[in-house]
N, C-alpha and C positions, 0 to 999 in steps of 0.2 A: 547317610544314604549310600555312602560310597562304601563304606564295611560292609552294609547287607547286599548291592550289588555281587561285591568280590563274592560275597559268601556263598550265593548262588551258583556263580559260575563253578565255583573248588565242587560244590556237590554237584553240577553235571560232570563237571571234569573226573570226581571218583567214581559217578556212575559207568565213566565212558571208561575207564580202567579195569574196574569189574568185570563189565559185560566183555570186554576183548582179551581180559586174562584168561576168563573162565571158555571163550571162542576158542583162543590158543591151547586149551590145557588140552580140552575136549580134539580138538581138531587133529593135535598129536597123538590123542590115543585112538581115533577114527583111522586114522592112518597107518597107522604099524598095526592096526588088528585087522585090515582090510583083506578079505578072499576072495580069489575071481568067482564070479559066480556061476554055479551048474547050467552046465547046456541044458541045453530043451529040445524036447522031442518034435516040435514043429515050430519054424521059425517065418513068423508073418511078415509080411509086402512092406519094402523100404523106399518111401523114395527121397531121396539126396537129391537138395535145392543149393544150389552155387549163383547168386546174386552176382551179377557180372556187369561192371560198366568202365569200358575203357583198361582190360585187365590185360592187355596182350602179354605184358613182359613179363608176369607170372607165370599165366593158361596152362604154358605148357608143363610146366615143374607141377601144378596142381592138379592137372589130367592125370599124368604119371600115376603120381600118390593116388587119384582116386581108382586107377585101372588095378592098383596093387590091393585096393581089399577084399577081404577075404570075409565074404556073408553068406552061413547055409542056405538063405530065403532069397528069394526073388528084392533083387535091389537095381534099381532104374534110376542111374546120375541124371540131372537135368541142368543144363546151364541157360542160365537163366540170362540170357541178352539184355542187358536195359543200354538199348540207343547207345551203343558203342561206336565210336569213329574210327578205331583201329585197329589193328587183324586178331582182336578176341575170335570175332562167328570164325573166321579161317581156321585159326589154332582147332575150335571147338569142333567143327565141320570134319576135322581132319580126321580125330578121336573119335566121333560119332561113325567114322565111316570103318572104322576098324575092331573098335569097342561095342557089341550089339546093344549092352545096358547104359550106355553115355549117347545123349541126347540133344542138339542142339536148338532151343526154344526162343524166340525173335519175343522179347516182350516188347507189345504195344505204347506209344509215347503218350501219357495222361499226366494230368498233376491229381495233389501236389506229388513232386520224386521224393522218391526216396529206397529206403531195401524192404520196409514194409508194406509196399505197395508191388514192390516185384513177387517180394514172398505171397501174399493175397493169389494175386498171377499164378504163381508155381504151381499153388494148392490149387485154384479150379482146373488146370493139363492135366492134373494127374491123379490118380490112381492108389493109394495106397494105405494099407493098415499104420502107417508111421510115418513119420515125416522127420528127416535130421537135416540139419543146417550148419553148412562150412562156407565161410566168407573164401573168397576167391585169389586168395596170400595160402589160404591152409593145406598144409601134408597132414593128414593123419596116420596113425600108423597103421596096418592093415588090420589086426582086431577091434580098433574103436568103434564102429558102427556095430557090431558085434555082442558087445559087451554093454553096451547102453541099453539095446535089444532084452537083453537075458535079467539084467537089472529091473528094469521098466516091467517087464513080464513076472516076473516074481516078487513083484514091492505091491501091495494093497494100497489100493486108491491112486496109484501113479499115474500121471499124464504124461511122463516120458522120464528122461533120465539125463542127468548131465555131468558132460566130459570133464579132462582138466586141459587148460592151454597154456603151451609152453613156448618159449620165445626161442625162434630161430635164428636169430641176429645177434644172441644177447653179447656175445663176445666181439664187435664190431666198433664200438666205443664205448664211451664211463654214461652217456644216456641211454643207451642200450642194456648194458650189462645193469644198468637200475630201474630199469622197466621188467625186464626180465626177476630181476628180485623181490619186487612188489610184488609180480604174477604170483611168486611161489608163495605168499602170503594169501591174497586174495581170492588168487584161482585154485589153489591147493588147500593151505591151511584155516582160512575163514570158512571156504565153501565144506570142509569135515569139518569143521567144528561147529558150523550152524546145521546142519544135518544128524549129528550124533549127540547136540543139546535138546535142538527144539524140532527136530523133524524137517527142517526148512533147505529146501535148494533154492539155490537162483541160477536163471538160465544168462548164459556167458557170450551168448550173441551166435557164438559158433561151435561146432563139436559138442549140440545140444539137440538132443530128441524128444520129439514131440507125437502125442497119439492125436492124430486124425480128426477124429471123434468127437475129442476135449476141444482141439479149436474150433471146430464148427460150430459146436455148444455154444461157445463164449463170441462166438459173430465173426472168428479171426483178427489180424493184426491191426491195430489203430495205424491209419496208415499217416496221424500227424505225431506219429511218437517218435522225437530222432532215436530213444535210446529205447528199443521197441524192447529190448529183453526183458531189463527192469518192470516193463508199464506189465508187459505180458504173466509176467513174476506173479504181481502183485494180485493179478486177475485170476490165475490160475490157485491160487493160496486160498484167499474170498471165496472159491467155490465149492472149499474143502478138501482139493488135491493137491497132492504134495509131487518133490520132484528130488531121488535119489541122488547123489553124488557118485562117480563113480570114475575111482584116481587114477584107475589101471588105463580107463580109455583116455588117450593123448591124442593132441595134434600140434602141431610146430607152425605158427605163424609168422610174417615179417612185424618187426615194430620197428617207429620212426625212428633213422638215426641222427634228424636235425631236431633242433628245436622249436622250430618254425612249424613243424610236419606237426611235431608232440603238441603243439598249445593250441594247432587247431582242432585236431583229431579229441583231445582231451575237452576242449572247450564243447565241443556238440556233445560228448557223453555228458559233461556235465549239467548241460542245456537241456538236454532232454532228462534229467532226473530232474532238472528244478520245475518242468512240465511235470513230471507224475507227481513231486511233492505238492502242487496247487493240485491237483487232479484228486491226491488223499484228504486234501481239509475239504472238498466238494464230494468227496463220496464216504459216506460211511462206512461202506462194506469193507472200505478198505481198514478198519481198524477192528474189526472183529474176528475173534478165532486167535489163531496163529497170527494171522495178518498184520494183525496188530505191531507183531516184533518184526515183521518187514520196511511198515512205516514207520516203525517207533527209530528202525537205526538208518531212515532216509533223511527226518529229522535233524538224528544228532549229528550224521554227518556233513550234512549240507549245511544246518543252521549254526548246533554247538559246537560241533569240533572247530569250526574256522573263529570263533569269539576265544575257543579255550587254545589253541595254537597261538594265536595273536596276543591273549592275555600272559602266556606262556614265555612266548618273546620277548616284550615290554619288560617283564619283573626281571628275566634275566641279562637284558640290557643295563637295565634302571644299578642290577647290582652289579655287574661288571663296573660299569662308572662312576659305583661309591655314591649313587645315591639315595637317597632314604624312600623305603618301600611305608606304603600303607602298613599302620600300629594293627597285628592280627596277632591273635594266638598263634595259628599253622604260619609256620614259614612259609610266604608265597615262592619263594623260589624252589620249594619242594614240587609244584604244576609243572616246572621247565623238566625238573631232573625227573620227576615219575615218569613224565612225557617222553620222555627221552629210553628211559630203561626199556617202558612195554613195547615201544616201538622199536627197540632196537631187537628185545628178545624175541618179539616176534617174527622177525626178518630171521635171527641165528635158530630159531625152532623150527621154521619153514626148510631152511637151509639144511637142518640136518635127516627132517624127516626126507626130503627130495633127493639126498646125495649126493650133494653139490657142493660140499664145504672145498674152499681152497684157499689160501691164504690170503691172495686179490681179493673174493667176494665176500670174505671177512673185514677186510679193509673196509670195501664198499659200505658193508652193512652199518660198520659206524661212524659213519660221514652222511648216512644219508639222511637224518634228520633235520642236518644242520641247511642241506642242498635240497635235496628233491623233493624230500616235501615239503618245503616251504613255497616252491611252486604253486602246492595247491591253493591259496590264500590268493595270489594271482590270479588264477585259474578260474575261481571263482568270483572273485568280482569281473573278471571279463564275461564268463559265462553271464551273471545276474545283470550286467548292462545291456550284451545282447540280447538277454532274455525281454528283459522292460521296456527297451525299446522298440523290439518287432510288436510285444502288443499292446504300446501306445498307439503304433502307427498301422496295426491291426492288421499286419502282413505276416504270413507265412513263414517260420524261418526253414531255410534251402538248405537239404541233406548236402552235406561238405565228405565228398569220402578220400579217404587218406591214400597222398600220395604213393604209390611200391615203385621197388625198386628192382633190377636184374639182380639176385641171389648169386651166391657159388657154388648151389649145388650141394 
């Protein structure tokens, strides 16, 4: 019983190596073949939602940034108040009264909170042929809105189009500088590579545009989804549309520099995919079409990958201390070192397609198997207890938004 177990797990484990070799291969060649895209002769109604609760010690570096972009169509900032007790409306007020296209919006106090429920808010104020979303840490840089715009309008069947997010802090400590290098995996090289395989975007929470239209369609945001991008994803795929990637448009965010900040911030994204994954075995729709390889890799990552990490560790524990592995043909300590390689090359192909190689972040890159991601294993059963527990006791779980901090500018 205990062979055919193991056996099992090697073949998700070499399914899980395929599909993220073949994400990397593709991803790096989606990237160095990428051209900005042709202007357009008419450029339609933008409006910019900034989800705002308690952001004072950003506001003003993120007003900035948003006074500096540069969009030939009509583009209306909205900052979106949710029940702030500290001088966000001030900061905001101040901008609104200098800036004619920055806005200062009081969203009303309802449950349950959260930013899906502000964004809901945003979209009935307002007005426009598109809708982009930058959490309230984000600089983008002044073509990003721009260039999602011209993508979005020139891709068939698009509901919008999504940016890349890059980390502003990442040089501030060694959890930083590995937050920041994951990003260029995830938000860089997985988001081209599932794009230029399978047609597939995912929206990134922020520095992501959306057509108007399309969410009206689909009812708008589930306003009990913590990890509203994902659930939003998965709905938007289901209905046959797809969503561009698009590497040129940046914005520079804060990421937590403690770890206290990272386990809980990580813990509600997690919490809220292990919400869309029950939400997938309850809805069909969501495994048809394309869709299908959206749930298929919510699956392996929430269910497989954390059995084949952990199966992964064990063997290589078990032979560091000389003792005797289950009688297999495959070397099971081959799971630890495959594991180890694709994950590390995917980090150094991220790294070079971005232009970021430096002898530190090379270092980083191969350490952090042993380090950071084995957080996720944590991560995840904290996430899964929270998760079981609110709905044994059939409570709500409470958007938790992540600490920021004063920047240097």
């Amino acid at each position: 019983m205990m062979t055919q177990v193991i056996m099992l797990i090697m073949l998700f484990f070499w399914m899980l190596l395929i599909f993220y070799s073949i994400l990397t291969i593709s991803g790096v060649w989606y990237r160095v073949r990428f051209k900005k895209p042709q202007k357009l002769s008419n450029y339609p109604s933008v409006a910019l939602l900034i989800p705002a609760h308690n952001e004072g010690i950003v506001m003003e570096d993120t007003l900035r940034a948003m006074a500096r972009l540069k969009y030939s169509g009509q583009l209306d900032i909205y900052v979106l108040d949710d029940n702030s007790k500290d001088d966000t409306a001030e900061i905001a007020k101040e901008f609104a009264a200098v800036f004619s296209r920055i806005h200062y919006i009081p969203v009303p106090v309802s449950s349950p909170s959260g930013k899906s429920r502000v964004l809901n808010y945003g979209l009935s104020i307002s007005e426009s042929d598109y809708f982009v979303v930058y959490d309230a840490d984000n600089e983008p840089e002044p073509d990003a809105v721009e260039l999602l715009v011209e993508v979005a309008e020139q891709t068939k069947k698009a509901a919008g189009a999504v940016g890349y997010v890059k980390t502003k802090n990442a040089r501030t400590n060694t959890l930083t500088r590995m937050i920041g290098l994951e990003f260029q995996v995830f938000q860089l090289l997985m988001q081209c590579g599932r794009w230029q395989f399978l047609k597939l975007g995912s929206l990134a929470g922020t520095n992501m545009l959306l057509r108007r239209s399309v969410l009206e369609e689909l009812g708008g945001y589930d306003v009990n989804a913590l990890a509203e991008d994902a659930e939003l994803t998965v709905r938007l795929h289901a209905k046959g549309y797809v969503l561009p990637v698009v590497p040129e448009s940046k914005t520079w965010e804060q990421e937590p520099e403690k770890l206290t900040t990272f386990i809980k911030q990580r813990t509600r994204w997690l919490t809220g995919n292990i919400y869309l994954l029950e939400k997938s075995f309850k809805d069909l729709s969501h495994w048809r079409g394309k869709t299908f390889f959206l749930s298929l890799q919510h699956v392996l990552t929430y269910l497989v990958f954390v059995l084949v990490l952990l199966f992964s560790d064990i063997f290589f524990i078990m032979s560091v201390m000389g003792m005797e592995l289950p009688n297999m043909e495959a070397p099971l300590l081959m799971l630890w070192f495959m594991s180890y390689i694709v994950y590390t090359a995917q980090l150094l192909s991220a790294l070079v397609v971005d232009r970021n190689v430096s002898p530190k972040n090379v270092f980083f890159i191969y350490i952090m198997y042993f380090t950071y991601a084995q957080l996720f294993i944590i991560l995840l059963l904290r996430s899964v207890t929270v998760y079981v527990w609110s709905r044994l006791r059939g409570n709500t779980i409470a958007w938790d938004k992540t600490k920021r901090f004063k920047g240097l500018g």
